[in-house]
Structure formats: C-alpha cells, structure tokens
The first five atom37 places (N, CA, C, CB, O) and aatype in JSON, in Angstrom:
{
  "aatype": [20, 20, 20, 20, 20, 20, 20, 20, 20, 20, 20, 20, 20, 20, 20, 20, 20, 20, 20, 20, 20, 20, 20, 20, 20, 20, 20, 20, 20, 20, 20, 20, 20, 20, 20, 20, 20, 20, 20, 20, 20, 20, 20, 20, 20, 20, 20, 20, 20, 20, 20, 20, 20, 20, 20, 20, 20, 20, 20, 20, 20, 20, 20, 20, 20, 20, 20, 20, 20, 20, 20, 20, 20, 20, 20, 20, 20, 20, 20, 20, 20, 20, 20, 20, 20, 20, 20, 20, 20, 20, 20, 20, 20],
  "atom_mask": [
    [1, 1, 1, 1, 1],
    [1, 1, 1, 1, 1],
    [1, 1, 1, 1, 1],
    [1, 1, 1, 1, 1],
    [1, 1, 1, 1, 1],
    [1, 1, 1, 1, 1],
    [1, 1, 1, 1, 1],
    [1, 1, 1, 1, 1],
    [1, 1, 1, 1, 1],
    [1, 1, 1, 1, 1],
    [1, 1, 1, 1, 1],
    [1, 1, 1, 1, 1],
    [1, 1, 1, 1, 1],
    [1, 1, 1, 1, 1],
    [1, 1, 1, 1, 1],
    [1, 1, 1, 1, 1],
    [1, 1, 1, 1, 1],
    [1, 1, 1, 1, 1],
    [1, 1, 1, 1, 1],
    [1, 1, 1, 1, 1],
    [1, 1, 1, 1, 1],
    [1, 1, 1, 1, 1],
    [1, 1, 1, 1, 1],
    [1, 1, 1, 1, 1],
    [1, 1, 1, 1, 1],
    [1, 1, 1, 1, 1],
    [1, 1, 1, 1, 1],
    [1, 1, 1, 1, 1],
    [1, 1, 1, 1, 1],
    [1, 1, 1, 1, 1],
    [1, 1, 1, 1, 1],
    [1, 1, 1, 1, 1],
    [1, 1, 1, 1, 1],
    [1, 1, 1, 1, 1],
    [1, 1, 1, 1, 1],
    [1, 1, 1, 1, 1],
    [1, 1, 1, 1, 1],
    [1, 1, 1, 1, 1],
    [1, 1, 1, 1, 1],
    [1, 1, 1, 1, 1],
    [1, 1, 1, 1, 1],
    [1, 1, 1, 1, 1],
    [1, 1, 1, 1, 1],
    [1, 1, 1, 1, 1],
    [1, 1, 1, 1, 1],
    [1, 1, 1, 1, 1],
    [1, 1, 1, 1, 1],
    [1, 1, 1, 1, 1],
    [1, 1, 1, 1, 1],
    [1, 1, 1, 1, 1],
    [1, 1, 1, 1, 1],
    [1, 1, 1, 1, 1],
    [1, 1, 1, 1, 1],
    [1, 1, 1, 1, 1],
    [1, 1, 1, 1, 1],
    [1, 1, 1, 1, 1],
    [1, 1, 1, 1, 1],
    [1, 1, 1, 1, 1],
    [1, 1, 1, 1, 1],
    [1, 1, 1, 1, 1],
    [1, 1, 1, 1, 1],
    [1, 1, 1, 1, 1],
    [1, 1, 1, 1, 1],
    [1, 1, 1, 1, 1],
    [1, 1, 1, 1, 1],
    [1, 1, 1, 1, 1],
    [1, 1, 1, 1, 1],
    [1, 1, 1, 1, 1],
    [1, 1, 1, 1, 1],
    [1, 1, 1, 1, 1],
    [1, 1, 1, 1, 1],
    [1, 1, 1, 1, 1],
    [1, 1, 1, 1, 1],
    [1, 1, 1, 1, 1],
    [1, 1, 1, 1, 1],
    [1, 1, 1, 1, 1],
    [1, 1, 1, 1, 1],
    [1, 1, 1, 1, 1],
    [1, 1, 1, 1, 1],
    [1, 1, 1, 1, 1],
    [1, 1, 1, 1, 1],
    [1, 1, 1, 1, 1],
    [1, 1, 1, 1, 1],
    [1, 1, 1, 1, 1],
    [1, 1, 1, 1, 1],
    [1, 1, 1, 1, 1],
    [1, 1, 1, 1, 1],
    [1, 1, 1, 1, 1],
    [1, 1, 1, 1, 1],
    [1, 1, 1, 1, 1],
    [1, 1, 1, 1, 1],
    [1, 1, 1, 1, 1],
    [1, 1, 1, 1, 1]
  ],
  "atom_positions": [
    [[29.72, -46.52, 68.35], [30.3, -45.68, 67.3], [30.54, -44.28, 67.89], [29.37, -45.62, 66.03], [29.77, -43.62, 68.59]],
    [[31.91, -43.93, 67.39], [31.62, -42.63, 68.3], [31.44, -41.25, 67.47], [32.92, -42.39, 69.37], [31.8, -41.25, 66.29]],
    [[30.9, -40.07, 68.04], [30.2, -39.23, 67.49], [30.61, -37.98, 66.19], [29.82, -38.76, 68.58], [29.99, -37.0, 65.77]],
    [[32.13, -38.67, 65.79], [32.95, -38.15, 65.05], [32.58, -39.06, 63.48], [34.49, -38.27, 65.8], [32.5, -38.42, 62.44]],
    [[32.41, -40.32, 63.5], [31.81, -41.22, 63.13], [30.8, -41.36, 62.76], [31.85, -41.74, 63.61], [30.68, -41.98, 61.71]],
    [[29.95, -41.0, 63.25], [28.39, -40.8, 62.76], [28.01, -39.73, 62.21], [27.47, -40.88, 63.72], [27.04, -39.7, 61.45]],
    [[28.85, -38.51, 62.54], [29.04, -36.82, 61.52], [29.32, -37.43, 60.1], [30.75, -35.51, 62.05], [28.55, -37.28, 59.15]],
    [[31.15, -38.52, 60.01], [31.33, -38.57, 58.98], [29.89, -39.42, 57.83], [32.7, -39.14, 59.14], [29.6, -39.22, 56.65]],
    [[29.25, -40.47, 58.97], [28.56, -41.71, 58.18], [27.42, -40.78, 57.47], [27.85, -43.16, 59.3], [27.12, -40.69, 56.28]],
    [[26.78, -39.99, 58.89], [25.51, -39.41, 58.03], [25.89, -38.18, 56.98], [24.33, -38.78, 59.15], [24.97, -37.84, 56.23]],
    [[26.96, -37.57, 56.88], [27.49, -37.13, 55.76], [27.35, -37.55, 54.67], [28.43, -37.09, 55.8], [26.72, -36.99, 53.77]],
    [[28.12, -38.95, 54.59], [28.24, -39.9, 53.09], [27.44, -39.91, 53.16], [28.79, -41.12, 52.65], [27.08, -38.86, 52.61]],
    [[26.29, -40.6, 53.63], [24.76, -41.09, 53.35], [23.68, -39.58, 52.75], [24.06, -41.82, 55.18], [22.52, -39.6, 52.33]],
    [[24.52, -38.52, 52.91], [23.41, -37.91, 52.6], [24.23, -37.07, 51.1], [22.73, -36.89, 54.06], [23.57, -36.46, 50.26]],
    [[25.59, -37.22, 51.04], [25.87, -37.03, 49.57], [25.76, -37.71, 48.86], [26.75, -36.76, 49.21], [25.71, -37.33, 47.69]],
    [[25.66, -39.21, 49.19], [25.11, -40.05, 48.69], [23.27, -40.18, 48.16], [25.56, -40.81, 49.55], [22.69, -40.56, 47.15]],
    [[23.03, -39.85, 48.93], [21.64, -39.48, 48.43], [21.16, -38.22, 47.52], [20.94, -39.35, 49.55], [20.11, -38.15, 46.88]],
    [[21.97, -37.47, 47.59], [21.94, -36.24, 46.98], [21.86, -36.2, 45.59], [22.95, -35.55, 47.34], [21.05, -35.59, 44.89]],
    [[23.24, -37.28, 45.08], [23.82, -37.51, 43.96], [22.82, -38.88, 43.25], [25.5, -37.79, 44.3], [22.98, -39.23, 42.08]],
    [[22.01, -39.41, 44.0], [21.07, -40.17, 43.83], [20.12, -39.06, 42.96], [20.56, -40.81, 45.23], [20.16, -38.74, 41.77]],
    [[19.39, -38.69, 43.89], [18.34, -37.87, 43.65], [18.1, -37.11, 42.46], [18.33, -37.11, 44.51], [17.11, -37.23, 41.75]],
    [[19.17, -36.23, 42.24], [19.23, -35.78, 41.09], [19.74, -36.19, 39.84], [19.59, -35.01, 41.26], [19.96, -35.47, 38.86]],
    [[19.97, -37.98, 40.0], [20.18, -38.58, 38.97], [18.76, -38.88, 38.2], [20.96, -39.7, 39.35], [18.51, -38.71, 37.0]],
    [[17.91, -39.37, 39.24], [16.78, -39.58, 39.53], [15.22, -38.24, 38.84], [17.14, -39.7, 41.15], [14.1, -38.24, 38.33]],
    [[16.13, -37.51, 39.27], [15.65, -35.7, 38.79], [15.87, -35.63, 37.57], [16.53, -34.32, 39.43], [15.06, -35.0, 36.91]],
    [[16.97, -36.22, 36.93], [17.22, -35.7, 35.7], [16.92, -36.27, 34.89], [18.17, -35.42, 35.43], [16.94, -35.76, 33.77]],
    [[16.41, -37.94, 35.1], [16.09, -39.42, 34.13], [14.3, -38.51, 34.04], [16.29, -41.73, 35.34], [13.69, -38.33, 32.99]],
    [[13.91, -38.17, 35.19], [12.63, -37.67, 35.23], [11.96, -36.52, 34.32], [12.55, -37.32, 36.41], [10.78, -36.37, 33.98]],
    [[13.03, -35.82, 34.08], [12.72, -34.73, 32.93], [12.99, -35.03, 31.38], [13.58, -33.48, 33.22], [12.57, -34.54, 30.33]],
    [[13.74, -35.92, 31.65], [14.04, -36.31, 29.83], [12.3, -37.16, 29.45], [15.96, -37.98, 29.52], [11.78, -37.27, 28.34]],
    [[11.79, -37.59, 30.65], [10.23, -38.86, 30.38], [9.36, -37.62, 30.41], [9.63, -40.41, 31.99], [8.18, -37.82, 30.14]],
    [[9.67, -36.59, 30.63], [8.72, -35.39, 30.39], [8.67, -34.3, 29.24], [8.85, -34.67, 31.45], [9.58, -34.24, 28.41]],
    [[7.69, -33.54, 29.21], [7.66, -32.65, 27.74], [7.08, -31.35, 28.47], [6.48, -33.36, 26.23], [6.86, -31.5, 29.68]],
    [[6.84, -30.32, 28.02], [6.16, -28.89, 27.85], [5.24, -28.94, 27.49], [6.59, -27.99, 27.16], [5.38, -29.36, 26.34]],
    [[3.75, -28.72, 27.77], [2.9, -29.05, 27.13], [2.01, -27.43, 27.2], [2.31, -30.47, 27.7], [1.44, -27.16, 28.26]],
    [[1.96, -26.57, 26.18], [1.13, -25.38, 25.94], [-0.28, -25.73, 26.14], [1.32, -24.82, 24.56], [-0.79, -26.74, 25.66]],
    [[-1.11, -24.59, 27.11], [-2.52, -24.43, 26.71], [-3.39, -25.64, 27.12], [-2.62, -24.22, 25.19], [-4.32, -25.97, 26.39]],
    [[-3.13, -26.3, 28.23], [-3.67, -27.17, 29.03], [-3.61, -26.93, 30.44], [-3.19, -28.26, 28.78], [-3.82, -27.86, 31.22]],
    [[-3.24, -25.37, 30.99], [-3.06, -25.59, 32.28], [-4.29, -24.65, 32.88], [-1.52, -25.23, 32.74], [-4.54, -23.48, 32.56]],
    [[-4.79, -25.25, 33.57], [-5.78, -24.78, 34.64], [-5.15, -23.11, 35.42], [-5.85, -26.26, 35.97], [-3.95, -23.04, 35.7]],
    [[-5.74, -22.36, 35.6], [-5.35, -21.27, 36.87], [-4.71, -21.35, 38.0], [-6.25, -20.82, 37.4], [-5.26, -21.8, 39.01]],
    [[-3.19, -20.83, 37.95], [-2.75, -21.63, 39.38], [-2.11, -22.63, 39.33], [-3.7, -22.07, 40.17], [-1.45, -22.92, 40.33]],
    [[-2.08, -23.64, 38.0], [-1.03, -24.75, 38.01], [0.01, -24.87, 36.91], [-1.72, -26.0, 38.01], [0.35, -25.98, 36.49]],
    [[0.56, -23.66, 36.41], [1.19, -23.73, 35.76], [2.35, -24.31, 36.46], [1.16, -22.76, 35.18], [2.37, -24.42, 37.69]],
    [[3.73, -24.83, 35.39], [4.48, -24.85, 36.11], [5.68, -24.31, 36.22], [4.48, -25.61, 36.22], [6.43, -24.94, 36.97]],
    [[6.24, -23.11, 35.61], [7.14, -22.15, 35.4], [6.67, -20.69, 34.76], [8.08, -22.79, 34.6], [5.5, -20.34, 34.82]],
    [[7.53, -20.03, 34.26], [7.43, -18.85, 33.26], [6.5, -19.33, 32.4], [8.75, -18.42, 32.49], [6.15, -20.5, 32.37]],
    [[5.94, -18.12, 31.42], [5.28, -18.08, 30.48], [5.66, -18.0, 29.65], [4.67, -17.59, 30.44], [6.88, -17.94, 29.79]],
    [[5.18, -17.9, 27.93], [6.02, -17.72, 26.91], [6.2, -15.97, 26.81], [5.36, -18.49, 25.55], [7.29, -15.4, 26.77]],
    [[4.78, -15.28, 26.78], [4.57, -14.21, 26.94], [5.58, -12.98, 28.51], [3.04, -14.54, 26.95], [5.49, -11.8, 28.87]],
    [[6.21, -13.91, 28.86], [6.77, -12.95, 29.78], [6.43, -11.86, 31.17], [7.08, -12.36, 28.99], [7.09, -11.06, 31.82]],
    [[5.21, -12.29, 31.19], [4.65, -11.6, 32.11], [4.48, -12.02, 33.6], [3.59, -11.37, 31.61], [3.85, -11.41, 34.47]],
    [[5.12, -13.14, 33.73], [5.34, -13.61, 35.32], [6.93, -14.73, 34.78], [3.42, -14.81, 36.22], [7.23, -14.97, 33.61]],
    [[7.67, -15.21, 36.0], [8.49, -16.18, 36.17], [8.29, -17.14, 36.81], [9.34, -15.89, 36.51], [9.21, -17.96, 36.91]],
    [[7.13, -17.38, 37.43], [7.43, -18.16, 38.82], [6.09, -19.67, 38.68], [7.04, -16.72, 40.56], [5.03, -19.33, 38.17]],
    [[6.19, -20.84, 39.02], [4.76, -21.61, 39.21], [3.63, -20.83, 39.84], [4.93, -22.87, 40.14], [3.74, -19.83, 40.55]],
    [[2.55, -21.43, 39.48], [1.06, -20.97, 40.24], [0.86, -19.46, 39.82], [1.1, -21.08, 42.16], [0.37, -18.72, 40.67]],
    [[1.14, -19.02, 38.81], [0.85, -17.68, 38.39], [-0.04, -17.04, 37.3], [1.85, -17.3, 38.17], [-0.32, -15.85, 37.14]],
    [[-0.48, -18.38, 36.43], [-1.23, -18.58, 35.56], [-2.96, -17.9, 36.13], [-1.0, -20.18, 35.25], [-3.82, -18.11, 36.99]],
    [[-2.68, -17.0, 34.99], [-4.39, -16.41, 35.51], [-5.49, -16.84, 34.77], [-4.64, -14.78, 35.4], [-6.45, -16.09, 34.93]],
    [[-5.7, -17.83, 33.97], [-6.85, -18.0, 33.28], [-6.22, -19.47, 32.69], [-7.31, -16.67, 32.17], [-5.08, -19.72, 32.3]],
    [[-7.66, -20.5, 32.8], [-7.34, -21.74, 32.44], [-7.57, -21.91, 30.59], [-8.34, -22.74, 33.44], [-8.47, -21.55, 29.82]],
    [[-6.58, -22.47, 30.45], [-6.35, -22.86, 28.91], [-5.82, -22.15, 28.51], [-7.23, -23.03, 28.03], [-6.18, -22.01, 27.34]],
    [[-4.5, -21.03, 28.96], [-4.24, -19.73, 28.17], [-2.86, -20.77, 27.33], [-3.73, -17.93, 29.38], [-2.29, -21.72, 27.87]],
    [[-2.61, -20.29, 26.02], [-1.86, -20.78, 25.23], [-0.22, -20.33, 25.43], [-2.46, -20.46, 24.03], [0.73, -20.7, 24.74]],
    [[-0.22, -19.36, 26.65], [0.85, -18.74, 26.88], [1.92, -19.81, 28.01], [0.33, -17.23, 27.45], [3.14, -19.83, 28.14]],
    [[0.95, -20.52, 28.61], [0.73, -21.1, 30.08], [1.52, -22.67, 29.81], [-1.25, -21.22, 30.59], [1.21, -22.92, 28.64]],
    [[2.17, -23.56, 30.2], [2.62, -24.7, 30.24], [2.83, -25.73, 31.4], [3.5, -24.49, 29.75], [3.03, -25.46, 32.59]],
    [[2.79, -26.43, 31.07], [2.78, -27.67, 32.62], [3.78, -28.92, 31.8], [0.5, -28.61, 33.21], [3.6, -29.18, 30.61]],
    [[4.69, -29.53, 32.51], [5.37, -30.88, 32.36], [4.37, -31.97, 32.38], [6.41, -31.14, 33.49], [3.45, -32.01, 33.2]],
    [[4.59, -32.99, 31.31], [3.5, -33.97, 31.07], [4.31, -35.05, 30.54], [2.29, -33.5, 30.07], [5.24, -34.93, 29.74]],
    [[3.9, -36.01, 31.02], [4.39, -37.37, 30.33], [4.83, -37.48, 29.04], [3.44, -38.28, 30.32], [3.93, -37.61, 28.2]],
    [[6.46, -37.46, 28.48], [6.18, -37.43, 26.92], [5.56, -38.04, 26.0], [6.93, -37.5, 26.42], [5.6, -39.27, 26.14]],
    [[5.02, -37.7, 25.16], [4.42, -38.36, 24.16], [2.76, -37.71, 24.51], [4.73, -40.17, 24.27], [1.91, -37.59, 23.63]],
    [[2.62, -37.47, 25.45], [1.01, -37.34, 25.77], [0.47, -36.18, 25.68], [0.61, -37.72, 27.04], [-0.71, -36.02, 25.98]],
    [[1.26, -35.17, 25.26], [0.75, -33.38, 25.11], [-0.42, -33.41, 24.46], [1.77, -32.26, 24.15], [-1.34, -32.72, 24.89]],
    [[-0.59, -34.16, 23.4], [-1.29, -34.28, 21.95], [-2.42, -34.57, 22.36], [-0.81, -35.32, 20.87], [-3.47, -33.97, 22.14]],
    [[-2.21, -35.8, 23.17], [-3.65, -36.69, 23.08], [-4.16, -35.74, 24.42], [-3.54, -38.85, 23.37], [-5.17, -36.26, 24.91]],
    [[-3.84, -34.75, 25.0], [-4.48, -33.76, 25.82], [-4.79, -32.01, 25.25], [-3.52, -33.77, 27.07], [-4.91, -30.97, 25.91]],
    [[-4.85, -32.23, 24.0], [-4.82, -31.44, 22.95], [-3.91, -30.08, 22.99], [-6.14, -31.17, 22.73], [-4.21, -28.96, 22.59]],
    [[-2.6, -30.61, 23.66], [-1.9, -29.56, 23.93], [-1.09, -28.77, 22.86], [-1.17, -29.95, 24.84], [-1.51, -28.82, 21.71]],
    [[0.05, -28.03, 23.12], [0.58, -27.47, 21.96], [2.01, -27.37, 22.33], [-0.08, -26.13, 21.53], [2.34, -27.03, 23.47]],
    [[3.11, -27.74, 21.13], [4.51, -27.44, 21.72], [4.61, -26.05, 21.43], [5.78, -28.3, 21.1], [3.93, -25.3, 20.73]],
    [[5.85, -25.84, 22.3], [6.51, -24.22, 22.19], [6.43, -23.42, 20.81], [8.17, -24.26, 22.5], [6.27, -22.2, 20.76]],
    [[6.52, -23.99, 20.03], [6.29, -23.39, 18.72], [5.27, -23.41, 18.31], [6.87, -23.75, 17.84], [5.12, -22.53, 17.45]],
    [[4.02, -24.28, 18.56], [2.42, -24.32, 18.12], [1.87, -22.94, 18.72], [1.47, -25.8, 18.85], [1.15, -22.08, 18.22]],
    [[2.49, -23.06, 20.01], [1.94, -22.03, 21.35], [2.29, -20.17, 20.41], [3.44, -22.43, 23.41], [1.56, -19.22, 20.11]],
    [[3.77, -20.49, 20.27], [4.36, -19.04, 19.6], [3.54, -18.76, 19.0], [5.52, -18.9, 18.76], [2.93, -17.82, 19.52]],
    [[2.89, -19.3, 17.52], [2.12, -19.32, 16.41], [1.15, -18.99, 16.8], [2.0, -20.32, 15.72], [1.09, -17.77, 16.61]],
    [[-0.04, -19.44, 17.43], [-1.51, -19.2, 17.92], [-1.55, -17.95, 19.01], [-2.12, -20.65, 18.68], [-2.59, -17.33, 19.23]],
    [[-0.26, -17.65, 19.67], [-0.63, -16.58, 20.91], [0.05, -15.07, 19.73], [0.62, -17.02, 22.99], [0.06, -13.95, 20.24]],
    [[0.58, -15.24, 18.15], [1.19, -14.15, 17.68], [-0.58, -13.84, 16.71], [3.03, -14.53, 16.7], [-0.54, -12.95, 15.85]],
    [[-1.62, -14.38, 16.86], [-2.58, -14.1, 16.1], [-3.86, -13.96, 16.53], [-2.56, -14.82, 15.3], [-4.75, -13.69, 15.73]]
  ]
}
C-alpha cells in the first residue's frame, strides 16, 4: 500500500472513530443524571451551583449541597442525593 494510502485509510478510520465515540458520549449522558450533595472533596464533577469555582476536582468539603457528580439515572435518590432544584432550595436556607 503506498504511503499516500495509508494517510488517506488512517484518516477515515479515525473520523470514523471519532463520530463513533461521541455517539457513544452522547447515548452515555442521556443514562446519566446530576446528582446534588453526594460528592466527596475533590470529586466533583463540574461547576457548582453556588458559583464559586468552574472546573472538576474543586469541591472543598464532602457532602456540600452546592457540589454534583453524574450518576446512573434513576439512582440519585437511593444515594440520598438531591436534583438541581432540591439542591437550590436547601443551599437558599
């Protein structure tokens, strides 16, 4: 095969995978939820509600109601978690 050929092959193969992946990425977030006030120090996994950081791993205190992690849907509850609006409610009092 010559080396003009194998630029184009491993090309396709890797837009091909690309367009995989984030099909894959995106089936993965709909099987997931937000789950308030279950995250340990350090494992959050985005922003806060409260605004005071943007980024994962920034969470300073475990169980803060401000704090969220992605969780299997359906299972927030039975980990006594709280949705975005439970969270609003309990962190305005």
């Amino acid at each position: 095969m010559s080396q003009q050929r194998q630029i184009v092959a491993s090309a396709l193969a890797t837009a091909l995978a690309l367009g995989l992946g984030s099909a894959s990425a995106h089936a993965e977030d709909k099987a997931k939820e937000k789950c308030y006030g279950i995250v340990k120090a350090g494992q959050n996994d985005c922003s806060n509600l409260s605004g005071t950081h943007s980024c994962a791993g920034q969470a300073k205190t475990d169980m803060d109601v401000n704090e969220w992690k992605y969780v299997a849907k359906g299972t927030c509850k039975e980990l006594k978690g709280l949705t975005a609006d439970e969270a609003k409610a309990k962190a305005k009092k």
